[in-house]
Every structure is written in structure tokens, then in C-alpha cells.
BAMAR-603932 format. One record per atom (N, C-alpha, C, CB): x, y, z. Coordinates in steps of 0.05 Angstrom, whole numbers, plus 32768, in hexadecimal, padded with zeros to 4 digits. Each point is the difference from the previous one (the first is absolute). Glycine has a CB too. Layout:
BEGIN
XYZ;...
REM end
This chain:
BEGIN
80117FE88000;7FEF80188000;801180198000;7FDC7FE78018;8038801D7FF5;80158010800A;800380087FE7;80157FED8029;7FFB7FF67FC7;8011800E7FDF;7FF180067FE9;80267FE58008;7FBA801B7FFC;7FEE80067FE8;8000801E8011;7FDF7FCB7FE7;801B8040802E;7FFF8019800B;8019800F7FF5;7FE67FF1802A;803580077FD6;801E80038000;7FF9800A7FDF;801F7FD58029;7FDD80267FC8;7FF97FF07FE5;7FF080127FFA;80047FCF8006;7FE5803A7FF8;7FE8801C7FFA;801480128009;7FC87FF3800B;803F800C8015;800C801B7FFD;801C800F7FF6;7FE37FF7801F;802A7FF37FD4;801E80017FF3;7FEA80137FE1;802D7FC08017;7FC0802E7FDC;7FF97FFE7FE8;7FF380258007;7FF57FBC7FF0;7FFF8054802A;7FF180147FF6;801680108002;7FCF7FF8800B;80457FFE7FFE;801B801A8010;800C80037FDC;80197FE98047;7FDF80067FA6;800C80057FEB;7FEE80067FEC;80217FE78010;7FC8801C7FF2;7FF080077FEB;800680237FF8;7FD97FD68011;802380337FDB;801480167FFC;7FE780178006;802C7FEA7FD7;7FD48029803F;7FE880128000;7FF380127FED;80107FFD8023;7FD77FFF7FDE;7FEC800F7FF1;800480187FFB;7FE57FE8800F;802780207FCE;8008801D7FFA;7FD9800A7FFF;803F7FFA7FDB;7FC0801B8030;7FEA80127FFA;8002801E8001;7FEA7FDD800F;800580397FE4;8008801B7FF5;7FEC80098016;800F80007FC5;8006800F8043;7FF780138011;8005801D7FF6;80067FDF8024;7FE6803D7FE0;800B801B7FF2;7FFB80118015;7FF67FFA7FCF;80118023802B;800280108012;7FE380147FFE;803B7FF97FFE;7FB780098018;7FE37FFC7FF9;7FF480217FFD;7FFC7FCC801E;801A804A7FEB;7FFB80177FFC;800280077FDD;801180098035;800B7FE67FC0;800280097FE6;7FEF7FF57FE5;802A80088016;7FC97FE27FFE;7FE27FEF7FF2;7FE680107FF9;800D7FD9801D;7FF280328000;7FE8800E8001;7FFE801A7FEB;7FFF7FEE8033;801680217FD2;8006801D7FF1;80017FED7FD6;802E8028803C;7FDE7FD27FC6;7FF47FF37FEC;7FEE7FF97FF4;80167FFB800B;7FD97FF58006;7FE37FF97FFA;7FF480188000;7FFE7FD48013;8000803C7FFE;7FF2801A7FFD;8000801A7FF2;80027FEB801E;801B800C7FD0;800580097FDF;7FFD7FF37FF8;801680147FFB;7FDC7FD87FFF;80037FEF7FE4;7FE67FFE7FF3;80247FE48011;7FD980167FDF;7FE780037FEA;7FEE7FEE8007;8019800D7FD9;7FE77FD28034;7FF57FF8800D;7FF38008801C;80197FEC7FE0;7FF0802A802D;7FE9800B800F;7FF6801E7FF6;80147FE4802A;7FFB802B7FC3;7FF380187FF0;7FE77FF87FF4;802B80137FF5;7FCF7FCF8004;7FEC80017FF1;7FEA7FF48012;801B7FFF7FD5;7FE780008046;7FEB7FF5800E;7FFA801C800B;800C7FCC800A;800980487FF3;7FF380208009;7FF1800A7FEA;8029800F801D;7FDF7FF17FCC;7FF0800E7FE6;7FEA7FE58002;802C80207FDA;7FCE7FD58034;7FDF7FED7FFE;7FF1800C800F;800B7FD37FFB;7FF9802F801F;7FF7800A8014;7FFC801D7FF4;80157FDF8024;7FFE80307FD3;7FF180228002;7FEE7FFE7FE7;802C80228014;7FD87FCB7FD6;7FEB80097FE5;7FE77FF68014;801D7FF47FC7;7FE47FFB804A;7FEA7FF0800F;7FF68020800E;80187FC0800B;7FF480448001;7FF280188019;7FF780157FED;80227FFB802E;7FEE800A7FBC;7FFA80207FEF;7FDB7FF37FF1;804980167FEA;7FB37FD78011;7FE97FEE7FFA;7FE98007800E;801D7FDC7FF7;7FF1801D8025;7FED7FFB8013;7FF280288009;80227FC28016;7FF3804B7FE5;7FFA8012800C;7FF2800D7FEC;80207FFE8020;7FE07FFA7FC0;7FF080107FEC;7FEF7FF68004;8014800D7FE2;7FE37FD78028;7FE37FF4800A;7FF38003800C;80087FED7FFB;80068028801F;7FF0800B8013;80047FF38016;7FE4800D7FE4;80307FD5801E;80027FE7800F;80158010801B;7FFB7FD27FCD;7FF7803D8043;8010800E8013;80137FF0800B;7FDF801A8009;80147FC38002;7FFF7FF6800C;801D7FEE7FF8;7FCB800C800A;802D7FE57FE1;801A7FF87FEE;8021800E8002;7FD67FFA7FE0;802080258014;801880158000;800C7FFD8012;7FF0801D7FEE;7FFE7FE58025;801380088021;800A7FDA8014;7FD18040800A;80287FAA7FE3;80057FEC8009;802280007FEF;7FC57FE8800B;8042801F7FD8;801280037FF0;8019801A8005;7FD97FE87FE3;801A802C8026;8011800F8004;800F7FF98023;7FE280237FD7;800E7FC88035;80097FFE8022;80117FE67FF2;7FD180138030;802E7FE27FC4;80137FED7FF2;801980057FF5;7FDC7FF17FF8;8021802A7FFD;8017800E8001;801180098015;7FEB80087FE1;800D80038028;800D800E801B;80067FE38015;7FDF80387FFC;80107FBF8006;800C7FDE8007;80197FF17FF6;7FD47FFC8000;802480017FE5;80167FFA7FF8;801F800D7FFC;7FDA7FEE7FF3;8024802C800F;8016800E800A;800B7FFF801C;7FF080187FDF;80017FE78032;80077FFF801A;80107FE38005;7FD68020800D;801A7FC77FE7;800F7FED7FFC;801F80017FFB;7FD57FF57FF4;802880147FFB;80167FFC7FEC;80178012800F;7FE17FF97FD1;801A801D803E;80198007800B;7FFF7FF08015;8005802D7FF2;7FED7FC78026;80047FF6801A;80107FDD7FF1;7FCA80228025;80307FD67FC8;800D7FEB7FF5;8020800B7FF4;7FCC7FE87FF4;804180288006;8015800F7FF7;801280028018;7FE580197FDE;80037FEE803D;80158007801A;7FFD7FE18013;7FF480418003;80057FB07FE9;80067FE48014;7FE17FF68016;804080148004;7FB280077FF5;7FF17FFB8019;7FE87FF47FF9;801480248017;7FDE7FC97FD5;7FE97FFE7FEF;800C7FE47FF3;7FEE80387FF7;80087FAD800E;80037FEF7FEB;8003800C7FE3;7FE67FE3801E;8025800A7FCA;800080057FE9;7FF17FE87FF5;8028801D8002;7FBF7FD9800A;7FED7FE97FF0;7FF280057FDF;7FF47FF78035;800880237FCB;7FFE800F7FE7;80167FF87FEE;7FE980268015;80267FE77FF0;801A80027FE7;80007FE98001;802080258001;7FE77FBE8017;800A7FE77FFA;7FE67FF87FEB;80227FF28032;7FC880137FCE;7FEB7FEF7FF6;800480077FDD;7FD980028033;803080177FC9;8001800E7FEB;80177FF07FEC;7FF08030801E;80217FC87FF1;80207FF97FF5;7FF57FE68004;802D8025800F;7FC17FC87FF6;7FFE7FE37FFB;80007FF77FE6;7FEA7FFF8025;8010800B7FC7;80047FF67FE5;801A7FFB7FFC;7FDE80167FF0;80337FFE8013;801B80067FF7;80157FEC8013;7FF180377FF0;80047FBD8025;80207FF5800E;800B7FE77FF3;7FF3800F802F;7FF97FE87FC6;80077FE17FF6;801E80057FE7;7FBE7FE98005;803F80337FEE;800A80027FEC;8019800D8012;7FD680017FD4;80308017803F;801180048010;80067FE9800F;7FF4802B7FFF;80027FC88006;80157FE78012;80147FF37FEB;7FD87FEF8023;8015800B7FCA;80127FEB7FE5;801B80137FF6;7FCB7FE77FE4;802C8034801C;8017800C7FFD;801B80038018;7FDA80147FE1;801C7FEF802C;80118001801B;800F7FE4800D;7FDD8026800A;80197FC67FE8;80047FE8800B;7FFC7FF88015;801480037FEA;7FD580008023;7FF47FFE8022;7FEA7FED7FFE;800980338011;7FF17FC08002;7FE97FEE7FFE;7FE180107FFD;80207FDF801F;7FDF80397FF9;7FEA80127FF5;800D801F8012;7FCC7FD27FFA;802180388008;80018019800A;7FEB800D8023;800980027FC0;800880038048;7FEB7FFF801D;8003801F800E;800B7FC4800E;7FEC803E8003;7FFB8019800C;80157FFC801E;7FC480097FE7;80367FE3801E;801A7FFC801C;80097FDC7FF6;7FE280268038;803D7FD77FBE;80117FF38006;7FFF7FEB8012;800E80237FF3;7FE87FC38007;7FFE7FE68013;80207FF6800D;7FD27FED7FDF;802D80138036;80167FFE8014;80177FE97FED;7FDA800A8037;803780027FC7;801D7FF07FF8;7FFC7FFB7FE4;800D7FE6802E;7FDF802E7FC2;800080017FE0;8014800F7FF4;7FD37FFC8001;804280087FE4;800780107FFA;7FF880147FF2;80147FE6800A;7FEE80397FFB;7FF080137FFA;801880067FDE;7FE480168042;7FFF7FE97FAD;800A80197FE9;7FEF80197FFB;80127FD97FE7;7FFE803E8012;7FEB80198000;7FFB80037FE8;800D80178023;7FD77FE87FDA;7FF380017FF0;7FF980197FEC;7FF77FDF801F;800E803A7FF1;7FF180187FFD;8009800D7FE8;7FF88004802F;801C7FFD7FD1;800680087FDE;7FF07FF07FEA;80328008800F;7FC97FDD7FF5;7FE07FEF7FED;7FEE80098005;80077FD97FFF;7FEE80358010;7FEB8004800C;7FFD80217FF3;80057FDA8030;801180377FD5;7FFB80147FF1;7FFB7FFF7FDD;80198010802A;7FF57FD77FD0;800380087FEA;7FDC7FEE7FF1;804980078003;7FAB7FEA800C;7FE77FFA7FF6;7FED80108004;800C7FDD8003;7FFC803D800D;7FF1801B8003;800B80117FF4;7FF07FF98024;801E80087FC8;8004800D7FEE;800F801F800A;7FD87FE17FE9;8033801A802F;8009801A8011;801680137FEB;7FFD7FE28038;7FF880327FC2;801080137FF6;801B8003800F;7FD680167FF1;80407FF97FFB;8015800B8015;800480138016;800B7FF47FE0;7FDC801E801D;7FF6800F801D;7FF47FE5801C;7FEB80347FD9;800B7FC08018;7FEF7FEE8016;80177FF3800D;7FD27FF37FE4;804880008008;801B7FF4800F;8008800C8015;80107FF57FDC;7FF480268019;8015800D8017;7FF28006801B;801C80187FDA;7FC77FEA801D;7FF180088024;80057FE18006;7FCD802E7FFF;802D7FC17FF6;80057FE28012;801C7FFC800C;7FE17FE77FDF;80358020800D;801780028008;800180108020;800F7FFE7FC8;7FED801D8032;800A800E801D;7FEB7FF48019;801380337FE4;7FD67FC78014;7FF87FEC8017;80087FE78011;7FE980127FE9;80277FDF7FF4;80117FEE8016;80198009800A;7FED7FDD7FED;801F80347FFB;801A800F801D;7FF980068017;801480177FE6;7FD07FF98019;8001800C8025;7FF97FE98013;7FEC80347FF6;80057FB77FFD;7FFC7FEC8015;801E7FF2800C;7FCF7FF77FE6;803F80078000;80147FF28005;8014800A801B;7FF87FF57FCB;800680318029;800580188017;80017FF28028;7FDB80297FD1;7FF97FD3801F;80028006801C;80007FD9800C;7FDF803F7FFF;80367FB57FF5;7FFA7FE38008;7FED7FF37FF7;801080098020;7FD57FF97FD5;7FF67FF67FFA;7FEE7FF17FDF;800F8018802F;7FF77FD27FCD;7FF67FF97FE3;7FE67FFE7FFF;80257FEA7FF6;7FD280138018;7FD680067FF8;7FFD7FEF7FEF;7FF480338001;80167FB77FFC;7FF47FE77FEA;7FE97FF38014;80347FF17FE2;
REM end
């Protein structure tokens, strides 16, 4: 019994750990929140409210325009760490299968399973959001200052 125990645990001490992509989640977000994939869920919503409000649909307008202002508020308290990012992750589910294959990782996760090897992803991640070279450099100095202040915010 001993050397089949001896034996699994020789065999897991050598199984080679699970590469998975992890990114840096401030320069994700600022991304997603330039990118044409959420510009065009804003230009739905306002042709939707400008609609509603030639309709007379008070009610609508002011459900679309608090969606706005919602969704802005989001979007900075998610920037400063302080707000899940279940949105953006749900948004970027199409796209990981094709960023992992590129990256060579098994998949892509939001927190790193204990004794996996981390690859960073986020440069794939920008580039399936199509992040302009303005959009780079604000991601860039975000992860310098994290890096600044000790911290990687993956």
C-alpha cells in the first residue's frame, strides 16, 4: 500500500504544472472600454433612449440613460480594483479559446490555480480588442505604477 502511495506521489511531483494566462486587469478593462466591442453596446443603448424619448417613453429614457451613468460608474470602480470585472470577462469569452492557442496556455483565468505556471496574456487580449496605440500606452503606465507601487493586479 505504502509503494502504490510512494508511486502517485513520485508520478504527481512530476507531472509538469498547468501553464494558464493570466493579464493585468486594469489594462484589460481600459481596453475593453475603448474598444468597439463595448462602443457599440453604447451607440445601441443611446439610438435606443433617443427612440424612446421621441416616443414620449419617459420611462424607458430614464431606465437607458441611468444605464449610462451606471455603466460609467462601473467602469471606473472596476479600473480602481474596487468592482468585479464579470462584464468585461463575459464580453472576452468568445475570444480566449483563440488567445490561449496563441499563448500556449491551457485556458485563461481570472485568479491562477495554486502551483500553475502563469503566462501574461494581456498583450493577446489587447490585441483582440483592437487597442489603438493611445489605448497601449494608458495600459502601459498602469502597469508601471502598479508595478511602482508593488502591485500586479492580475
Amino acid at each position: 500500500m505504502r509503494t502504490a502511495t510512494l508511486c502517485t506521489l513520485i508520478l504527481a511531483a512530476r507531472q509538469p504544472a498547468e501553464r494558464v494566462g493570466v493579464f493585468h486587469r486594469p489594462s484589460v478593462v481600459v481596453a475593453y472600454y475603448r474598444s468597439e466591442l463595448w462602443l457599440r453596446q453604447v451607440r445601441e443603448r443611446k439610438e435606443a433612449m433617443d427612440a424612446a424619448k421621441k416616443a414620449g417613453d419617459r420611462t424607458r429614457a430614464a431606465e437607458l440613460d441611468r444605464w449610462g451613468r451606471d455603466s460609467q460608474r462601473l467602469a471606473h470602480r472596476q479600473l480602481a480594483g474596487k468592482a468585479p470585472i464579470g462584464n468585461v470577462w463575459e464580453a472576452l469569452q468568445p475570444f480566449l479559446p483563440e488567445v490561449a492557442a496563441r499563448a500556449g496556455v491551457s485556458r485563461i483565468v481570472l485568479e491562477a490555480p495554486p502551483g500553475a505556471e502563469t503566462v501574461d496574456v494581456t498583450p493577446h487580449l489587447l490585441d483582440v480588442l483592437q487597442a489603438g496605440e493611445s489605448t497601449r500606452r494608458i495600459a502601459d503606465d498602469l502597469r508601471r505604477r502598479d508595478q511602482r507601487r508593488g502591485s500586479a493586479r492580475k
